[in-house]
TIPAVEX-930271 format. One line per field, with one value per residue (C-alpha): x negated, y, z; residue number from 1. Coordinates in steps of 0.2 Angstrom, whole numbers. Last residue first. Layout:
u	(X ...);
v	(Y ...);
w	(Z ...);
bami	(NUM ...);
END
This chain:
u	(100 107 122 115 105 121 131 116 121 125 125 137 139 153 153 158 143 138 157 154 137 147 161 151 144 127 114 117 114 124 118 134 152 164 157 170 169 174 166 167 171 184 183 196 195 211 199 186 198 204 188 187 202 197 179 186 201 187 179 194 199 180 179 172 168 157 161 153 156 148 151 143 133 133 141 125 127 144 140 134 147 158 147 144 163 168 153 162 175 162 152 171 172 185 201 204 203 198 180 180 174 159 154 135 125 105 113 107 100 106 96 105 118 131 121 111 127 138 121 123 108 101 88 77 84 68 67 80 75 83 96 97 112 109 114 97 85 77 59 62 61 73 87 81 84 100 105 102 110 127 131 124 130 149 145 137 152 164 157 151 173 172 183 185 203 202 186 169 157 140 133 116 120 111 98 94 95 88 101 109 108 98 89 84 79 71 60 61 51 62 59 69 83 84 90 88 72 60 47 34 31 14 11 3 19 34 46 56 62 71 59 58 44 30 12 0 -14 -6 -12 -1 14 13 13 30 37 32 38 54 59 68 58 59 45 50 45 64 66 83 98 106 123 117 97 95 112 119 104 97 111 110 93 92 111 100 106 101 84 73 61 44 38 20 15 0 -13 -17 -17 -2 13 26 21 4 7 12 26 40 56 55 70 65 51 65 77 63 58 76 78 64 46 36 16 9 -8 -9 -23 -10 -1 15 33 50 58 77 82 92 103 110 122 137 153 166 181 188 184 193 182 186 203 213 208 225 213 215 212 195 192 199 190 173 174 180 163 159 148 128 116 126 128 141 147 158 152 155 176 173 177 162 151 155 154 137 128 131 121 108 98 97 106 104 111 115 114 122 116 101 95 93 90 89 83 90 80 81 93 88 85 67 66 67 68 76 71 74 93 102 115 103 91 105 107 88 86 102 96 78 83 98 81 70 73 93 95 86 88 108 120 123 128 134 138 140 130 143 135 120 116 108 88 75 71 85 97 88 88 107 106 103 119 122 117 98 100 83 79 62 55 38 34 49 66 75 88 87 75 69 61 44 31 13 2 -6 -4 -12 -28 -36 -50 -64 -68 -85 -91 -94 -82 -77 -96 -102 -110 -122 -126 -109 -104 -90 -73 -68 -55 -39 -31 -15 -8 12 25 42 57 72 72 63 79 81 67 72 89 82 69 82 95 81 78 94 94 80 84 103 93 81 82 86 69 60 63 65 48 40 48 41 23 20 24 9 13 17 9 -1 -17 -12 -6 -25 -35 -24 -32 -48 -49 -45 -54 -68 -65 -65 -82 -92 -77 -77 -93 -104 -93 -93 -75 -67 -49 -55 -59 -43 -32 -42 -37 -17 -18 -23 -15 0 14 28 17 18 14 -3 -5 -9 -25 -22 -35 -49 -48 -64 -60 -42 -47 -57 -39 -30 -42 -42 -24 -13 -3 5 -9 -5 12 25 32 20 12 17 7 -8 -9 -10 -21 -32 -33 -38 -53 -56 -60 -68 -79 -83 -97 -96 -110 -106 -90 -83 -67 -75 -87 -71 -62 -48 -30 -22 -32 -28 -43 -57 -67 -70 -84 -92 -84 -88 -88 -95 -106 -115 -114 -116 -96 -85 -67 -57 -43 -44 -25 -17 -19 -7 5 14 29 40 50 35 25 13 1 -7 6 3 -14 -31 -40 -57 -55 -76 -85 -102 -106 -118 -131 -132 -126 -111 -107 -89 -91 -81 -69 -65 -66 -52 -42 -40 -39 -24 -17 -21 -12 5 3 -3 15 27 21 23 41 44 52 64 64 53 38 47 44 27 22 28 42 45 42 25 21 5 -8 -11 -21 -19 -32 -27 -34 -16 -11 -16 -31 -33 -37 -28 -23 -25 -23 -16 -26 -21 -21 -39 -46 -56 -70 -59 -52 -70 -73 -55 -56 -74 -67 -53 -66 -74 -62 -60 -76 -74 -60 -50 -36 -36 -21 -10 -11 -21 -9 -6 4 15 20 38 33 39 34 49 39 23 22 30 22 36 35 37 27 13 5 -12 -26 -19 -3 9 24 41 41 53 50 37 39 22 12 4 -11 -17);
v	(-235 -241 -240 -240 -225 -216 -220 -213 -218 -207 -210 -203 -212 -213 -212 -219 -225 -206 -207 -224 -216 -203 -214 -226 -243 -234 -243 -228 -228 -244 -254 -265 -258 -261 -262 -252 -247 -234 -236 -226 -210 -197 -179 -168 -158 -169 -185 -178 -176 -194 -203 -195 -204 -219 -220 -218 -231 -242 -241 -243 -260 -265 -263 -251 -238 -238 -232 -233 -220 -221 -204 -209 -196 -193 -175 -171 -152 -152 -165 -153 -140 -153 -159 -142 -142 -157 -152 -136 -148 -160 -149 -142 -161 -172 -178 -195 -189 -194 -185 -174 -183 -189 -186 -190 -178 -180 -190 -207 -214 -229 -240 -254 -247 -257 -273 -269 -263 -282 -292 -282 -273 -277 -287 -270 -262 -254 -235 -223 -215 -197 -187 -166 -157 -139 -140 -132 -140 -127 -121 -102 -104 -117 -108 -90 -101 -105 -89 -85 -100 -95 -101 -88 -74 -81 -80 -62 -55 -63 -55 -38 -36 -31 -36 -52 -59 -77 -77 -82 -99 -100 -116 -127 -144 -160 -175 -182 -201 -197 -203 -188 -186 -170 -173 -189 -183 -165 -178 -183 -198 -213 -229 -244 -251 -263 -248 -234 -226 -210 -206 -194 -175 -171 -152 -138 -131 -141 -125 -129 -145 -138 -144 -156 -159 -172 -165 -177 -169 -151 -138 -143 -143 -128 -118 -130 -123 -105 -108 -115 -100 -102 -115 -127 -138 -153 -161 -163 -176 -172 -181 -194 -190 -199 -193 -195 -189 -179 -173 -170 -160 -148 -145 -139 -132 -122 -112 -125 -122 -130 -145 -149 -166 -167 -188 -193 -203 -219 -222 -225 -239 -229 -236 -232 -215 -213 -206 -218 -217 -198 -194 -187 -202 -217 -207 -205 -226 -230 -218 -226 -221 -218 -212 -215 -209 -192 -180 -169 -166 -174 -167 -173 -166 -159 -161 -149 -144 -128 -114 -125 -114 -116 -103 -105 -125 -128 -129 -111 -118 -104 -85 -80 -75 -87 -102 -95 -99 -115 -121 -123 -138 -147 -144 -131 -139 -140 -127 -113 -95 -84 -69 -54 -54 -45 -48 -60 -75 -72 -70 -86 -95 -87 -89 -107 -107 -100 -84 -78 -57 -53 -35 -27 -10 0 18 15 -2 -10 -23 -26 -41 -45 -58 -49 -31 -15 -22 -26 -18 -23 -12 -15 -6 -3 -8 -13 -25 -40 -30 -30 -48 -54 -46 -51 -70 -67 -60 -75 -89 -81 -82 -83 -99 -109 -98 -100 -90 -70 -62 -43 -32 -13 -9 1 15 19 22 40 42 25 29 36 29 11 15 14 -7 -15 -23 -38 -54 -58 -76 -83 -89 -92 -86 -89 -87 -92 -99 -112 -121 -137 -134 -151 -157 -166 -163 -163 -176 -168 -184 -195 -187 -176 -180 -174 -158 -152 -170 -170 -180 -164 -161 -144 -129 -120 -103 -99 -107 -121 -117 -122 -137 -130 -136 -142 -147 -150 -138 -141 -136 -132 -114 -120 -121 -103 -100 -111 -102 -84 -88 -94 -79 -67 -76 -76 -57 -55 -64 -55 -39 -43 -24 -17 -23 -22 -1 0 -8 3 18 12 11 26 29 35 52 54 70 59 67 60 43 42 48 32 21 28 24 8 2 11 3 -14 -11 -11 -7 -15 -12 -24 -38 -40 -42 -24 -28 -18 -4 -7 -4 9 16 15 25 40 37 38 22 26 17 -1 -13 -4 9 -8 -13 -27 -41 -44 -61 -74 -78 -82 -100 -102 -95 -108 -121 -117 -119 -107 -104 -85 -74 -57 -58 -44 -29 -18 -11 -25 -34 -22 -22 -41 -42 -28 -36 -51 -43 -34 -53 -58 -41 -50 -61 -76 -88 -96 -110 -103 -99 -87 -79 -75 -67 -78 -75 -85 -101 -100 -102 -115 -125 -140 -150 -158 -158 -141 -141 -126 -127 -110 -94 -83 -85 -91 -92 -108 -109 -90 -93 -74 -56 -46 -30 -23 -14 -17 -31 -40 -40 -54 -59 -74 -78 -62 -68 -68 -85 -81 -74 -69 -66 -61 -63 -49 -50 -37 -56 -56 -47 -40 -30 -40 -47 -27 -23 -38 -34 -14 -19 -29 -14 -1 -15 -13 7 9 0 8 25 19 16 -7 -13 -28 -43 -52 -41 -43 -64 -63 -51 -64 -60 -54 -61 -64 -79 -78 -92 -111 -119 -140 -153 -171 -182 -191 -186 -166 -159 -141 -121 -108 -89 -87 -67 -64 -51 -34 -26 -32 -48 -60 -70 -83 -88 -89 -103 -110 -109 -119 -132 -136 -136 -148 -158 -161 -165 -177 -187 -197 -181 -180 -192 -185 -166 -156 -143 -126 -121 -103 -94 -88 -87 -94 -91 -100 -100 -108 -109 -115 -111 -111 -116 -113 -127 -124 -141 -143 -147 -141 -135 -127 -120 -117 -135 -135 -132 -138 -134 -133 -135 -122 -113 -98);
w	(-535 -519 -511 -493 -497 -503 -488 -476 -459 -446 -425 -412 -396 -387 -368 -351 -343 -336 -326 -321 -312 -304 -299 -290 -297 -302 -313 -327 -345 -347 -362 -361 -352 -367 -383 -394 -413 -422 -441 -457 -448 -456 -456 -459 -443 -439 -442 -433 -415 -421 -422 -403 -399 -404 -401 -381 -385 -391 -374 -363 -372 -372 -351 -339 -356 -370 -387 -402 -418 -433 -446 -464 -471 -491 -488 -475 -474 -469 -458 -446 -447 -441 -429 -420 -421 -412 -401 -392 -385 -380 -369 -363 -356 -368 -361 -354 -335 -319 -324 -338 -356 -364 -380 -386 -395 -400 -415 -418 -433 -445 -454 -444 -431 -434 -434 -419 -408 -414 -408 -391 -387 -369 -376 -382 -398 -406 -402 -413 -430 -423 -430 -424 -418 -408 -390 -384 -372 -362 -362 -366 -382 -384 -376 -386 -403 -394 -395 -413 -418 -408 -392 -380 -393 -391 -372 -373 -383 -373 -357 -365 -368 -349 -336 -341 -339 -339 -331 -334 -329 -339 -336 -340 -340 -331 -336 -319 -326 -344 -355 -357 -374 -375 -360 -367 -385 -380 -365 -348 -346 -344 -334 -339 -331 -315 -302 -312 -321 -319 -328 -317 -325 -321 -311 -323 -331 -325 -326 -341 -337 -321 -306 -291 -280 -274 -266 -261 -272 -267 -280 -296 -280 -275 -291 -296 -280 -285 -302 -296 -283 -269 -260 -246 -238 -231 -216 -210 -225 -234 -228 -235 -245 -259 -259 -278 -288 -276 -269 -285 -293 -276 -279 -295 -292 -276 -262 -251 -253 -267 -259 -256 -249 -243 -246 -236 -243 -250 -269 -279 -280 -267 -251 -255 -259 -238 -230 -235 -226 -225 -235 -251 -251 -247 -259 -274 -272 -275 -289 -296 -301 -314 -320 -300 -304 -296 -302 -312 -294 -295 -302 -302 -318 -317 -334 -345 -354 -362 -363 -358 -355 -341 -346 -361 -360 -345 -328 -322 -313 -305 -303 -292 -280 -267 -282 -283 -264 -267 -282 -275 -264 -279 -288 -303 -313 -308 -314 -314 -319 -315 -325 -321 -302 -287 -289 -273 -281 -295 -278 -271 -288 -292 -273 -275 -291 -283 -280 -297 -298 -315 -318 -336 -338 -354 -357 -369 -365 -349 -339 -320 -313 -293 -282 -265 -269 -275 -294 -302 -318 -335 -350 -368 -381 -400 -393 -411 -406 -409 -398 -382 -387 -388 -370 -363 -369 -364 -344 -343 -348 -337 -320 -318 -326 -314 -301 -302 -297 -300 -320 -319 -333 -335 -319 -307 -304 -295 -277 -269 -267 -268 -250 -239 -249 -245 -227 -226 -228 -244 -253 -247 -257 -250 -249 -252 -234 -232 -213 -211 -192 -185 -182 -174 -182 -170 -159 -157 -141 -140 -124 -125 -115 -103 -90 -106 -104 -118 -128 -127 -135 -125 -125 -145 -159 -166 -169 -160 -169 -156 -158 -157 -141 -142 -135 -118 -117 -111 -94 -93 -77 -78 -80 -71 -85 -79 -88 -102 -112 -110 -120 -134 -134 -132 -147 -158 -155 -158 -174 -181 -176 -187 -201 -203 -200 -216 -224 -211 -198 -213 -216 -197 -193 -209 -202 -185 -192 -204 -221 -229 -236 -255 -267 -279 -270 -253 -262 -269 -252 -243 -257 -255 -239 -238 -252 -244 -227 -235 -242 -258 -268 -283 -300 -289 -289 -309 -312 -307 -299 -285 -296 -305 -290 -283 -302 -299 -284 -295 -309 -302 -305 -316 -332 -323 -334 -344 -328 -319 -332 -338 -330 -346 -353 -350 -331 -337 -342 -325 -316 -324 -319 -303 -301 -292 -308 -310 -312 -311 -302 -308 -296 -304 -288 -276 -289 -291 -272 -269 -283 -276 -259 -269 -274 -258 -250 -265 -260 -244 -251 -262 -268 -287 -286 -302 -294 -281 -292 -302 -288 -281 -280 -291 -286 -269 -258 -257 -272 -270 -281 -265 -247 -239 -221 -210 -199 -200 -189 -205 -209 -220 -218 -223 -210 -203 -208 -203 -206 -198 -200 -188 -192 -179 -186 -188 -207 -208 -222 -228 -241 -247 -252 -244 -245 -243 -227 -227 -210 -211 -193 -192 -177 -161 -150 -160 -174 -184 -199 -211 -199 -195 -214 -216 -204 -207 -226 -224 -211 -224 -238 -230 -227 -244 -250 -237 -246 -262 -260 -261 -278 -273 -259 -268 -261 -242 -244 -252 -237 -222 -213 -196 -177 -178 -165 -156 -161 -149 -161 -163 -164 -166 -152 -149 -135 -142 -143 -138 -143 -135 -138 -157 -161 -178 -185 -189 -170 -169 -158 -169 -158 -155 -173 -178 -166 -169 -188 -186 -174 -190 -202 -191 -189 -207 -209 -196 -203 -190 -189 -207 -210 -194 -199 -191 -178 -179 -164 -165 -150 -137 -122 -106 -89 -75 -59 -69 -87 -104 -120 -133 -150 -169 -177 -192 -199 -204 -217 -234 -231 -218 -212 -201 -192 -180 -161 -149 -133 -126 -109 -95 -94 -106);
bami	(796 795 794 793 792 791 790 789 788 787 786 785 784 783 782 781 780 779 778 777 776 775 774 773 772 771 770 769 768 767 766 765 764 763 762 761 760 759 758 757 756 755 754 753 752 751 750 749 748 747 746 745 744 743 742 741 740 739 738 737 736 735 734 733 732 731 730 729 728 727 726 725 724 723 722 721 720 719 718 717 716 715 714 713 712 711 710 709 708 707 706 705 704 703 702 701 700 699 698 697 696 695 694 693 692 691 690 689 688 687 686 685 684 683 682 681 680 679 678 677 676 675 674 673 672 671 670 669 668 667 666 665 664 663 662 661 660 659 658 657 656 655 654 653 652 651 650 649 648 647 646 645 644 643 642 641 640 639 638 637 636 635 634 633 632 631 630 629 628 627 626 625 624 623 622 621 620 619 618 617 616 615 614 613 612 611 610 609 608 607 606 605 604 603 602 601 600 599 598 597 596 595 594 593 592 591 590 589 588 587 586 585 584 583 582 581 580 579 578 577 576 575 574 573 572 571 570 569 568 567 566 565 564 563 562 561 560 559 558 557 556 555 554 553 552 551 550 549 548 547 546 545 544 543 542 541 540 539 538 537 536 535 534 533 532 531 530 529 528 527 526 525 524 523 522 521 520 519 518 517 516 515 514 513 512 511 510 509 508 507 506 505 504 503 502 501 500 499 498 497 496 495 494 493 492 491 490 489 488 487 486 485 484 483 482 481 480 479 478 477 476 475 474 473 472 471 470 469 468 467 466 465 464 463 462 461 460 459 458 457 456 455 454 453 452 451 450 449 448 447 446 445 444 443 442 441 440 439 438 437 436 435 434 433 432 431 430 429 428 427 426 425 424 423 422 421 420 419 418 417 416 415 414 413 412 411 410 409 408 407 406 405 404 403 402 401 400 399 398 397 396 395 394 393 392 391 390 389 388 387 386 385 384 383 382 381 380 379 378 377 376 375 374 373 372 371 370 369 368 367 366 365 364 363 362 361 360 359 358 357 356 355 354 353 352 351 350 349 348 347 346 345 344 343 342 341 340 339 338 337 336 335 334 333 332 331 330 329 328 327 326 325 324 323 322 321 320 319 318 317 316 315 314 313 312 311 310 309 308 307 306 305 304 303 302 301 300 299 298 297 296 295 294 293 292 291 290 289 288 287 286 285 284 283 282 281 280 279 278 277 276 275 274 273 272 271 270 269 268 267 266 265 264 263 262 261 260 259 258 257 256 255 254 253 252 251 250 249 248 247 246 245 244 243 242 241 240 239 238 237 236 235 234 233 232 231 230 229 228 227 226 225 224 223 222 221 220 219 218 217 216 215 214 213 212 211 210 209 208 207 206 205 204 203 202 201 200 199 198 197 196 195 194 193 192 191 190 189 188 187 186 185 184 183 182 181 180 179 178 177 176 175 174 173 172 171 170 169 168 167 166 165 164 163 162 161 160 159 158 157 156 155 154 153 152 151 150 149 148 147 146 145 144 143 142 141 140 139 138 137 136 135 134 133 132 131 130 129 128 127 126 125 124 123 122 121 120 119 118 117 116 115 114 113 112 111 110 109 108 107 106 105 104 103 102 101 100 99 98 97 96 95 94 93 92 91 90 89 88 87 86 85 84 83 82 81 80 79 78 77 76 75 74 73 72 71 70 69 68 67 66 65 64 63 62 61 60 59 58 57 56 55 54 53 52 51 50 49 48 47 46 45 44 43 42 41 40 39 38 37 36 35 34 33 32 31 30 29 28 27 26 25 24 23 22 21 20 19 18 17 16 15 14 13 12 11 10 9 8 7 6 5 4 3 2 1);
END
């Protein structure tokens, strides 16, 4: 191929490169739509880098089968960085149809035919009458293509192993993704194809059971899990036939020699198994047709893109390129060799943003229509009404929604409840005996649209309700959901930014986050680590994680174009324990393997999000976890839930499932630093603090529906303590508005026939927040609740 490159946004990448969509521009108007892989700016000086990156391109060219992506040029760029010139796959990747919902077993054996066609033909492949030996070694669904016409593709060659030598191995690292390796992958021993047919079975054991197997891609997870058996698939998925289910235990089989020996025979038994269960292997066009449907706003976005950046070629003159010639076989080259010099400033590539152009790895998340006609066709007619409906938030929506209806359909006496993926993307369906409960978790946004819409009884957030919201509720006659009856805190929370455990930056301020968040600083050193480049990753659009953080991080900035966007928590978490330069941002409860950083305010200490600081709010991206219903529900199961949410038993299931709960504890505070007025130290000697603080709705002096609901809580609280002395401070803008804070809430406890033994003010001291805007008053406007031990302070 001759010609030059329009490059297009940046639709992927990790590790050692960056994946662009692009258009290769030729002579008398030629234009084709392809994807460029290109090292990243850091590694480019690093030789062993380029070499890997000469090594994908040498095994990149020899692969040419119907499931591979074929790579069609191989270059330096202006600035000596090598880039891949690939064909573009118009479609989605296999991780993204999987999430979509339960796929027929036909369309399943079809999918991984075509992995195993790929693999088996890399497997076999020689050169000059010798075997090549190709391994992938990082097969996963991520690695895998689906077009719009039902082709399926192997893709990222990046780190495969062949028998032609040069390749670069820095000491003590171990290659592919950690969750799916084979064991003598992850343990470092030799590797031979079958870790290739190992990972094929993961990927068809979990488009099988509709469940991950191994849900950190961290080699040390995987080492720990090298030591426990992998359940066997009719063990999670009974409805699946025996016959297909044991390839997928043979390929799952932890001594190699016990798996299939070949791709081919993995292949072939697999298709043997569906013909013997009775089902025929879709074939290609229903496969196109059954994606094209089920993704048809995805596709015709994309069409629109690529007609737009093919048009914009239009006027375009293409200057000389020639591609540099790849090295032979027999003789691995240094990057730094004659036959890839560099390339002269006259074929220097030309820049020009797409805008919202599409490609290869399309992560969208919204998946809130019904699926199209073809679903009937496959999973039979549609089902009732399910009896409750919850949509919004992921956060919420992933685990902690599925264990509350779980422990609430038991507490009503369910022997069983069973979970099943729904028909629609990111949809949870639970049921026990005749009632069905559907959890629909694609972002909080999502949940307010939906609950406007009448598709939705119950919508979960993790942000409150904003202004923008209220009108499209107000249409329907709904009103304000933000009252106490209607907007109910579940939980809290805080959003954790997260580093790779290697990492040694332990804090960092808001201040240094909105410069990273925003591209302004690239590099650790800018931020107080080592040197290196910093990979960003973010939650989509969709998000309350991620629209909490923008508010309360970027401040209207806009979000670097570099970064990675997730739906999911856990995978974005995944990503980032794996990535040493990686930075993201989590709910509390999905930190897992990644490092937590402390985060502080302009001027004010760092915090580590913690029980203590979430539960008070201290923690500067503490938030709540919501429950909106309305007025009217349409089913008493509503009520009944909400009341179940907030009761013991309920919050037992918050705390379990990594969340904060709203239950009251006392805590021995820290040492009072310098900031403590003398008045606050005095009053609060030998005195604890409650993990409650009260604060009240924005523009207004009435208490927040939190606080509402923690007059009682408190209540019942102290009931328990009779020798408890109630202390209550306020801060505020100024002392007058402080006390009149204490006050008032003094006299919500007084009318519950409690009476505090001290209500004092101290204006705008100790602030908990360094903000001078209405968000960060809004956090210093509170009134602490603290207990002193009145028999103690009498004496014996």
């Amino acid at each position: 191929m001759s010609g030059k490159y329009r490059f297009g946004r940046l639709i992927g990448g990790g590790g050692m490169a960056e994946v662009y969509e692009a258009t290769a521009i030729g002579a008398e108007g030629f234009a084709r739509p392809v994807a460029i892989k290109r090292m990243l700016p850091a590694l480019s000086l690093d030789p062993s880098f380029g070499q890997m990156f000469v090594n994908e391109a040498r095994i990149a060219s020899l692969l040419h089968h119907e499931n591979i992506v074929s790579v069609l040029d191989f270059d330096r760029d202006a600035d000596g960085r090598y880039f891949l010139v690939m064909e573009l796959v118009s479609g989605v990747d296999l991780r993204k149809l999987a999430s979509s919902g339960p796929l027929p077993w036909g369309v399943i054996v079809y999918l991984l035919a075509g992995v195993l066609n790929g693999l088996g033909y890399a497997h076999e492949l020689e050169a000059g009458g010798k075997p090549l030996r190709i391994v992938h070694r990082d097969v996963s669904p991520h690695n895998v293509m689906v077009s719009w016409d039902g082709a399926v593709k192997l893709v990222d060659f990046g780190i495969a192993k062949a028998a032609m030598g040069g390749e670069v191995t820095q000491a003590g690292i171990i290659k592919g993704k950690a969750a799916y390796m084979a064991p003598e992958q992850a343990l470092g021993q030799p590797i031979d194809r079958r870790v290739d047919i190992y990972a094929a079975g993961i990927i068809l054991w979990e488009l099988l059971s509709g469940r991950r197997l191994f849900l950190a891609d961290t080699p040390e997870t995987s080492q720990k899990l090298l030591g426990e058996s992998t359940p066997p698939l009719a063990s999670v998925a009974s409805g699946v036939p025996p016959a297909i289910a044991a390839v997928a235990d043979k390929a799952l089989a932890r001594a190699r020699e016990q798996r299939f020996a070949t791709a081919a025979e993995m292949r072939e038994a697999l298709e043997s198994a569906l013909e013997e269960s009775g089902v025929r292997k879709a074939r290609r066009e229903e496969v196109g047709r059954f994606v094209a449907d089920l993704f048809e706003r995805d596709r015709r976005w994309l069409q629109a893109r690529i007609r737009e950046s093919i048009a914009a070629t239009e006027n375009e003159t293409p200057s000389e390129h020639t591609p540099v010639a790849l090295p032979e076989i027999s003789a691995p080259q240094s990057p730094t060799s004659e036959t890839l010099r560099p390339v002269a400033p006259r074929r220097r590539l030309r820049w020009a943003a797409l805008g919202a152009a599409a490609g290869l790895l399309i992560a969208f998340g919204l998946g809130l229509a019904l699926w199209p006609p073809l679903r009937a066709k496959v999973f039979g007619p549609a089902e009732k009404l399910p009896d409750l409906r919850m949509c919004g938030s992921n956060t919420i929506g992933g685990e902690l929604a599925p264990a509350l209806i779980d422990s609430f359909f038991t507490r009503r006496g369910a022997k069983s409840v069973e979970r099943n993926p729904g028909p629609a993307p990111r949809q949870t369906l639970l049921s026990a005996g005749p009632l069905t409960v559907s959890i629909e978790a694609a972002g909080t946004a999502t949940g307010f649209a939906a609950l406007a819409q009448g598709q939705c009884d119950v919508a979960m957030a993790s942000r409150p309700m904003s202004d923008a919201e209220r009108p499209a509720l107000a249409r329907k006659g709904i009103g304000d959901l933000r009252a106490p009856a209607t907007e109910h805190v579940i939980a809290l929370d805080g959003i954790a930014v997260i580093v790779h455990p290697n990492n040694k930056v332990a804090s960092l301020d808001l201040d240094q986050l909105k410069a990273i968040f925003t591209g302004q600083v690239r590099d650790w050193s800018g931020a107080g680590g080592s040197p290196g480049p910093i990979g960003i990753y973010a939650l989509d659009d969709n998000s309350g994680t991620w629209d909490t953080f923008r508010q309360l991080v970027l401040e209207g900035q806009p979000l670097a174009s570099s970064a990675k966007r997730f739906v999911d928590s856990v995978e974005l978490s995944d990503n980032v324990a794996t990535e040493p330069g990686a930075i993201g941002f989590v709910g509390l409860a999905y930190v897992h393997t990644a490092n937590a950083v402390a985060i502080s305010e302009r001027r004010l200490a760092p915090t580590l999000p913690s029980p203590f600081t979430v539960a008070n709010e201290s923690y500067p991206l503490s938030r709540r976890l919501y429950l909106y219903t309305l007025p009217h529900p349409r089913t008493s199961l509503v009520t009944n839930l909400i009341n179940f949410a907030l009761s013991p038993e309920g919050q037992q299931v918050v705390r379990e499932s990594g969340f904060v709960d709203l239950s009251i504890s006392a805590r021995t505070p820290d040492a009072c630093d310098a900031r403590c007025p003398p008045a606050y130290v005095a009053a609060t000697q030998q005195a604890k603090r409650l993990t409650v603080d009260f604060r009240f709705r924005p523009g207004t002096e009435e208490l927040d529906s939190l606080a509402s609901r923690n007059l009682e809580r408190l209540v019942a609280f102290l009931r328990t303590r009779p020798s408890a002395q109630l202390l209550l401070l306020g801060f505020a803008d100024d002392q007058a508005g402080s006390l009149a804070r204490a006050t008032q809430v003094a006299g919500e406890f007084e009318r519950r026939g409690v009476k505090p033994a001290l209500v004092k003010g101290f204006g705008a001291a100790m602030p908990v927040s360094s903000r001078t805007d209405a968000l960060g008053r809004q956090r210093n406007r509170r009134v602490e609740v603290w207990i002193r031990d009145a028999a103690r302070e009498r004496g014996p």
